[in-house]
C-alpha distance (Angstrom), angle and dihedral (degrees) to the residues before:
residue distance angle dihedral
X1 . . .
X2 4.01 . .
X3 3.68 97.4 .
X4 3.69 122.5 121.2
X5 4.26 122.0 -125.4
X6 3.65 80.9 -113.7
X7 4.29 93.2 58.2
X8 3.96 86.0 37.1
X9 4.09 94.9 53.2
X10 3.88 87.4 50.7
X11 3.58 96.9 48.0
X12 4.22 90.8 44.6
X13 4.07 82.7 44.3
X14 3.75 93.3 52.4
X15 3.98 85.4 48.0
X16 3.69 99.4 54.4
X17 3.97 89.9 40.7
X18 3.74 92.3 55.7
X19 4.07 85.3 44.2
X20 3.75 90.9 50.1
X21 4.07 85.9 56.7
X22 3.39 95.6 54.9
X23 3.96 96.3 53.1
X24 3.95 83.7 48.5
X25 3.80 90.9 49.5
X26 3.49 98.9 41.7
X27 4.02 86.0 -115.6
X28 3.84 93.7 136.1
X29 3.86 111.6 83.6
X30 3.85 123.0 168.3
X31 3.81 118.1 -72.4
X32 3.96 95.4 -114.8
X33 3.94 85.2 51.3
X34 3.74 98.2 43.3
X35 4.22 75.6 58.3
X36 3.56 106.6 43.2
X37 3.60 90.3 117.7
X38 3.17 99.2 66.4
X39 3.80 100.3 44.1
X40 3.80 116.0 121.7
X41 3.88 109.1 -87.8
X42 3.15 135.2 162.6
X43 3.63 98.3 -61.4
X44 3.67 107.8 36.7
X45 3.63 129.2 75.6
X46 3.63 119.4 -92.0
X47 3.98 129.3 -163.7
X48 3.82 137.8 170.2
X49 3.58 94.8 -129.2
X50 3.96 125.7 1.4
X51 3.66 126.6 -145.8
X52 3.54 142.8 161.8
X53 3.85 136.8 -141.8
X54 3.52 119.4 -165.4
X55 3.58 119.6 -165.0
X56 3.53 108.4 -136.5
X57 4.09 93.4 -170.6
X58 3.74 90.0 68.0
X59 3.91 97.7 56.5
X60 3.75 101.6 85.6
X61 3.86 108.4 150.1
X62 4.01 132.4 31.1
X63 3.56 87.1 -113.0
X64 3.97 85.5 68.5
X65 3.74 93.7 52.0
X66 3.92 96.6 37.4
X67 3.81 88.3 60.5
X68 3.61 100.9 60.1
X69 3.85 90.5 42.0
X70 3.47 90.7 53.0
X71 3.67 97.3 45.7
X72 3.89 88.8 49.0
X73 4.00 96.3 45.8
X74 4.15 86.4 47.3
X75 3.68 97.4 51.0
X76 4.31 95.9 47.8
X77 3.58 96.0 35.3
X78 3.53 93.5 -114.0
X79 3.74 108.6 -178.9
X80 4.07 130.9 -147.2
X81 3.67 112.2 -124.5
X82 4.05 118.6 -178.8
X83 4.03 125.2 -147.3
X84 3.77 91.2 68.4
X85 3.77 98.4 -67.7
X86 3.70 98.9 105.7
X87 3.78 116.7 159.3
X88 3.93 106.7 -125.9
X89 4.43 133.2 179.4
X90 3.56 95.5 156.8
X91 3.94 123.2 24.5
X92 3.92 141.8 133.2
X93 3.85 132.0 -108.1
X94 3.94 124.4 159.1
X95 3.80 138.5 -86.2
X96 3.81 93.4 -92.5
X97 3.96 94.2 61.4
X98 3.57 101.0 33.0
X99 4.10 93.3 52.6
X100 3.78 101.8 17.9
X101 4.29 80.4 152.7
X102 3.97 87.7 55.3
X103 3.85 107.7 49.9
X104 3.35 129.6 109.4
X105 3.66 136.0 -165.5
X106 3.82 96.8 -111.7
X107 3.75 104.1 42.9
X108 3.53 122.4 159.3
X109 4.00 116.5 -99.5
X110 3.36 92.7 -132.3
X111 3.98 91.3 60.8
X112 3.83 99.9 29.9
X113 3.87 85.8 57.5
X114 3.60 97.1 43.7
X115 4.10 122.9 112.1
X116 3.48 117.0 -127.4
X117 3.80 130.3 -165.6
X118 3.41 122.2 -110.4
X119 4.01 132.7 -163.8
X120 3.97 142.4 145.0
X121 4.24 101.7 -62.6
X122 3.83 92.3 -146.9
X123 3.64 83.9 -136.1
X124 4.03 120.9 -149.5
X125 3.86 88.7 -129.1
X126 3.72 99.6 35.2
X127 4.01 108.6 -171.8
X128 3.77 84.3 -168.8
X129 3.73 97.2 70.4
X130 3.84 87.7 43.7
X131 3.99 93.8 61.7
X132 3.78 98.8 41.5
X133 3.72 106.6 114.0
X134 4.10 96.4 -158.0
X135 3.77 99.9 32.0
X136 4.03 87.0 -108.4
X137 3.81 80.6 145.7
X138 4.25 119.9 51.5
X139 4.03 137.7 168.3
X140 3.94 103.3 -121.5
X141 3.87 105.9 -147.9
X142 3.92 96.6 -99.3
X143 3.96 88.8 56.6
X144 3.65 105.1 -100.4
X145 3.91 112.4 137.1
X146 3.72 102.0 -126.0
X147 4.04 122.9 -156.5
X148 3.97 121.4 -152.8
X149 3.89 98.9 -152.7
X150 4.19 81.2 -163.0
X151 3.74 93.0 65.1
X152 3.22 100.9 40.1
X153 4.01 116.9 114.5
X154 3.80 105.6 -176.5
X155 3.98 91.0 -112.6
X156 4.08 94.1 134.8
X157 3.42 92.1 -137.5
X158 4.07 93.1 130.0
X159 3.70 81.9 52.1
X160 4.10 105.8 52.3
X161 3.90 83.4 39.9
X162 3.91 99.9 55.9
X163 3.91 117.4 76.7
X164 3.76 96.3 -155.6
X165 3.53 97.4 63.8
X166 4.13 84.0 -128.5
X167 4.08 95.1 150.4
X168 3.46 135.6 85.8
X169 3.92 132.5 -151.8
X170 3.88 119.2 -141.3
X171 3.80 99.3 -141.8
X172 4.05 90.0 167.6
X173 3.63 134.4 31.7
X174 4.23 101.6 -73.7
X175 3.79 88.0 -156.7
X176 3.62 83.0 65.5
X177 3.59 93.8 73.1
X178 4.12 104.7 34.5
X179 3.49 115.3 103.9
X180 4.06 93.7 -124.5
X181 4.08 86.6 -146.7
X182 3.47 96.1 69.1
X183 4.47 98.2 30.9
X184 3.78 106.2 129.7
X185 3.66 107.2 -126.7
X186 3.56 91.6 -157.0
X187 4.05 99.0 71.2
X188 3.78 116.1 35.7
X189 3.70 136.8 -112.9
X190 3.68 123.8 -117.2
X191 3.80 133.2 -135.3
X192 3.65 143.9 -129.2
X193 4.33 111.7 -62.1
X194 3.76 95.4 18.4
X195 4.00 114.9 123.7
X196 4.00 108.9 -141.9
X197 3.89 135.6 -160.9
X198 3.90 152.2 167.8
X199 3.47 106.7 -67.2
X200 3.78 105.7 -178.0
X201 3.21 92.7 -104.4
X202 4.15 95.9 -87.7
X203 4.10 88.5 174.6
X204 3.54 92.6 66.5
X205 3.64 100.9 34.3
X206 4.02 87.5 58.1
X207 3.94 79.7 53.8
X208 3.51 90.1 56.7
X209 4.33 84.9 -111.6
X210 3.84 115.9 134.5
X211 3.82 109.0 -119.0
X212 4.47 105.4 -77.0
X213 3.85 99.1 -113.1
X214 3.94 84.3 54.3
X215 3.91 85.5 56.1
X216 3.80 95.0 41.0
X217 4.21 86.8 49.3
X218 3.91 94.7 62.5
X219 3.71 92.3 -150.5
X220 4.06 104.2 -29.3
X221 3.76 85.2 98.9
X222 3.64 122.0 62.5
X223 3.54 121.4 -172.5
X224 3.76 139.2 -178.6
X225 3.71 160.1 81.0
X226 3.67 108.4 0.7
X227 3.90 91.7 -171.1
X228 3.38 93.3 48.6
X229 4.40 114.6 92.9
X230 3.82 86.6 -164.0
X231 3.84 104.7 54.9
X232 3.73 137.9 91.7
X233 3.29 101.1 -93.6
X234 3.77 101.9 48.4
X235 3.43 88.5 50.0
X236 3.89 93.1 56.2
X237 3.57 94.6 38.3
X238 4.31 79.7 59.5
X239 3.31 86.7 49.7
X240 3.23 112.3 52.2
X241 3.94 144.5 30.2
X242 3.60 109.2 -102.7
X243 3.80 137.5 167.2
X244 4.01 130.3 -163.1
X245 4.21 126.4 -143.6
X246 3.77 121.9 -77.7
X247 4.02 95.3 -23.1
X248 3.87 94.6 173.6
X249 4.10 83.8 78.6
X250 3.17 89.8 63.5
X251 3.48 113.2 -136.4
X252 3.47 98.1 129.9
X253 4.26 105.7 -129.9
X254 3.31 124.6 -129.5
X255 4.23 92.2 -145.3
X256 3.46 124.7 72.7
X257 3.92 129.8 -172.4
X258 3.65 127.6 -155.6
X259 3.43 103.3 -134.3
């Protein structure tokens, strides 16, 4: 990042002064409340543990990735930002940095030069919820890693914690760079100091919607009830050989790729 300490301690400052206002407001609520809306009711879809598999053999063009980036980006307002700071949930990199613990020194072309998408794992042992000073960051019940924009402080915590590199930093204001036409008024916008992230998609599952990029994928994504023997994605996990990111950390990921 080419910011100086000096543009860092500003952006931190601005952070903990906008926190400050909250707890003077009363703006802060708990985590769980701040997310009540998208709690599993009676209408949305509900699992003990949910996971995704993405099936790596069916993305064969960049029109197949750009879809469910798109679609992601679109539905949580996620905004473009130039210089390097670009605001990402859902992106692609190649073999060698999604699976440095997997490669080997005579991989095939076709795999080494592959793109692969990448996203927040909504790990079972999450170290990012353990560092997070405020509890910006929590573990809802059926495994998704949950952020509180509200509680957030801009201390990067979440971010030096988490292996995959899955979080982003706001270093300017995000609304900056959204083209206010096409915001969706449904999911909110963030601000200036807040770190961001994948979050399953919990708005749309309360809606009873499967998460967007699952949508987008027509079928290369399969997503689901981990806990669950009968569901999709048990039954392609049985299926099929799959592998997860950096498991020797032991974090235990919640997304798995068939390779």
């Amino acid at each position: 990042m080419k910011r100086s300490r000096r543009q860092f301690l500003k952006v931190a400052s601005l952070s903990v002064l906008g926190l400050s206002t909250h707890l003077a407001t009363g703006g802060i609520v708990n985590a769980a409340q701040q997310g009540e809306q998208y709690l599993p009711n009676e209408h949305g879809l509900k699992a003990g543990r949910w996971a995704m598999v993405i099936d790596t053999r069916a993305f064969e063009t960049p029109a197949d990735f750009e879809a469910c980036v798109t679609a992601c980006h679109k539905a949580h307002n996620v905004p473009h930002i130039p210089n390097h700071q670009d605001i990402k949930w859902l992106w692609t990199d190649k073999y060698e940095h999604v699976f440095p613990e997997q490669s080997n020194n005579h991989m095939s072309e076709a795999l080494e030069k592959r793109d692969f998408l990448v996203l927040c794992n909504h790990c079972e042992n999450p170290p990012c919820v353990r560092v997070c000073p405020t509890k910006a960051t929590y573990k809802r019940p059926d495994g998704i890693v949950a952020m509180d924009y509200h509680r957030c402080i801009g201390c990067r915590f979440c971010m030096a914690g988490c292996p995959y590199g899955a979080r982003s930093f706001n270093f300017s204001d995000p609304r900056k760079h959204l083209d206010m036409a096409e915001v969706n008024p449904e999911f909110p916008t963030r601000m200036i100091g807040v770190v961001e992230k994948c979050n399953f998609c919990v708005e749309r599952l309360a809606q009873g919607l499967m998460p967007a990029c699952v949508e987008a994928a027509e079928g290369k994504i399969v997503f689901g009830d981990l806990n669950d023997p009968e569901s999709e994605v048990r039954k392609v996990l049985a299926e099929n050989f799959t592998i997860r990111r950096k498991p020797a950390v032991g974090t235990q990921p919640g997304v798995y790729y068939i390779i």
